[in-house]
C-alpha positions in Angstrom: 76.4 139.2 63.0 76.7 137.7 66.6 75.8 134.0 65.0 79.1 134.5 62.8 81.2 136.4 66.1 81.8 139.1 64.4 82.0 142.9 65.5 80.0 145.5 63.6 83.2 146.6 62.3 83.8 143.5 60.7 80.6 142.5 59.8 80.3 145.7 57.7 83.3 144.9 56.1 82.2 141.5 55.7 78.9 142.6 53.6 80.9 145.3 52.1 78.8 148.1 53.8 80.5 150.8 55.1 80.4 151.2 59.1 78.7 154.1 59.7 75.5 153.2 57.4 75.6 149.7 59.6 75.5 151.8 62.9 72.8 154.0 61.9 71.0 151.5 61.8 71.6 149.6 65.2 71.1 153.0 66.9 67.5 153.5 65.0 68.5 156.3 63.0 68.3 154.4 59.5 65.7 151.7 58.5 67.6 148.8 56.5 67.8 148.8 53.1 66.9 145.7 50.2 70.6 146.2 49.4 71.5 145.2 53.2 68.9 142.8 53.3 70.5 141.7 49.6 74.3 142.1 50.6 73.9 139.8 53.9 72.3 137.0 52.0 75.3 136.9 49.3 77.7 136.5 52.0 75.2 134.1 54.2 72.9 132.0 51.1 71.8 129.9 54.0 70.4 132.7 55.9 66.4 132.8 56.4 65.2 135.9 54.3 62.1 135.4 55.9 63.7 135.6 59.3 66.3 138.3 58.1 63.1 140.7 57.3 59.8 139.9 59.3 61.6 137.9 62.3 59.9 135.0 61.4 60.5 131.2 61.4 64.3 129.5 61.9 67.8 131.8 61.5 68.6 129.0 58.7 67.4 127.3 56.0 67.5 123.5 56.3 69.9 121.8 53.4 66.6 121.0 51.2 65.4 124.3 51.1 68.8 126.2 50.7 68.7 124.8 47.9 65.1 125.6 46.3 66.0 128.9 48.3 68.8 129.5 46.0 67.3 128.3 43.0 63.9 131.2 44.0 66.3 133.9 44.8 69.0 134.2 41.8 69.3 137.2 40.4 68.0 137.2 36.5 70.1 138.8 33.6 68.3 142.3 33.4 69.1 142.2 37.4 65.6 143.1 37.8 64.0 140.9 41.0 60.4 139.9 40.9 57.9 139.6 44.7 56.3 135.8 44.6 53.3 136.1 47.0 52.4 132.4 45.4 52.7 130.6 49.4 51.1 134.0 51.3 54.4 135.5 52.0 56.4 137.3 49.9 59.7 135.9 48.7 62.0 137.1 46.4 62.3 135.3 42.5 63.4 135.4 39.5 61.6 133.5 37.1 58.1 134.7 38.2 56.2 138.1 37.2 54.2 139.7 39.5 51.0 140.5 37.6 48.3 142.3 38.4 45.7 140.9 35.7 43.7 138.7 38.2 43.0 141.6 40.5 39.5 143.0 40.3 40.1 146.6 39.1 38.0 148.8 41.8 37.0 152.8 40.2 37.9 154.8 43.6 34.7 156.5 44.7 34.3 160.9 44.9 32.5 161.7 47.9 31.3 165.8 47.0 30.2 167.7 49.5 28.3 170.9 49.2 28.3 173.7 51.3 24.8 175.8 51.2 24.0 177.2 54.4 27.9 178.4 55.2 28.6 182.1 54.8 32.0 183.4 53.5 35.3 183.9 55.9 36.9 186.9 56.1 39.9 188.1 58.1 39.6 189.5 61.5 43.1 189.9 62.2 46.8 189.6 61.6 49.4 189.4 63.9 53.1 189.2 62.8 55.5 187.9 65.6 59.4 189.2 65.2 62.5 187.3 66.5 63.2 190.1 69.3 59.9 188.7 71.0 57.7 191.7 69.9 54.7 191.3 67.5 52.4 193.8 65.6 48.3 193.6 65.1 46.8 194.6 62.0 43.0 194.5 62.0 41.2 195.2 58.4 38.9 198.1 58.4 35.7 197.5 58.2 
């Protein structure tokens, strides 16, 4: 937003979000969305989506990479977008699947614990508190 001089009036307009959900989130009420994150880069293509979500590396892409950027990052037919985590960091494609068939398959492990040695609970009292700041005891006979 400041690298393009814009207010955040303008810049919401700009990435057709309306102004209230854009000052949400610069006052740390709201988290950003992936439909933020999504709306900036079609207005911006040459926008780092790495630096746009994590912070990392250069504000824009270099002319050779905008370009394999673009290529990664277009939106299939079905709309559907797919994580590539094939460099360590996850980027957004299209025209690879995320599967999960190389990941060792791990049974989660049921720790049971018994009790032997622990007698039963019961209840020793009760105490109900009212909204005129007075409270009654009840205590179970025995």
């Amino acid at each position: 937003m400041e690298s393009q001089h814009m207010t955040q009036q303008v810049f919401a307009s700009f990435i057709e979000m309306s102004p209230a959900t854009l000052s949400s989130i610069f006052n740390d009420r709201t988290k950003p969305t992936l439909n933020m994150v999504e709306a900036i880069k079609r207005k911006i293509p040459n926008l780092s989506t790495d630096w746009l979500m994590f912070g990392i590396g250069s504000m824009y892409l270099d002319s050779a990479s905008a370009t394999d950027a673009g290529s990664a990052s277009a939106v299939p037919a079905s709309g559907e977008r797919m994580l590539n985590f094939d460099d360590g960091q996850p980027t957004l494609s299209s025209d690879s699947a995320v599967t999960f068939s190389d990941v060792p398959r791990v049974s989660p492990t049921i720790n049971t614990v018994k009790i032997i040695d622990k007698k039963p609970r019961s209840i020793t009292e009760i105490r109900i508190f009212y909204d005129d700041q007075t409270w009654e005891t009840f205590v179970p006979k025995k």
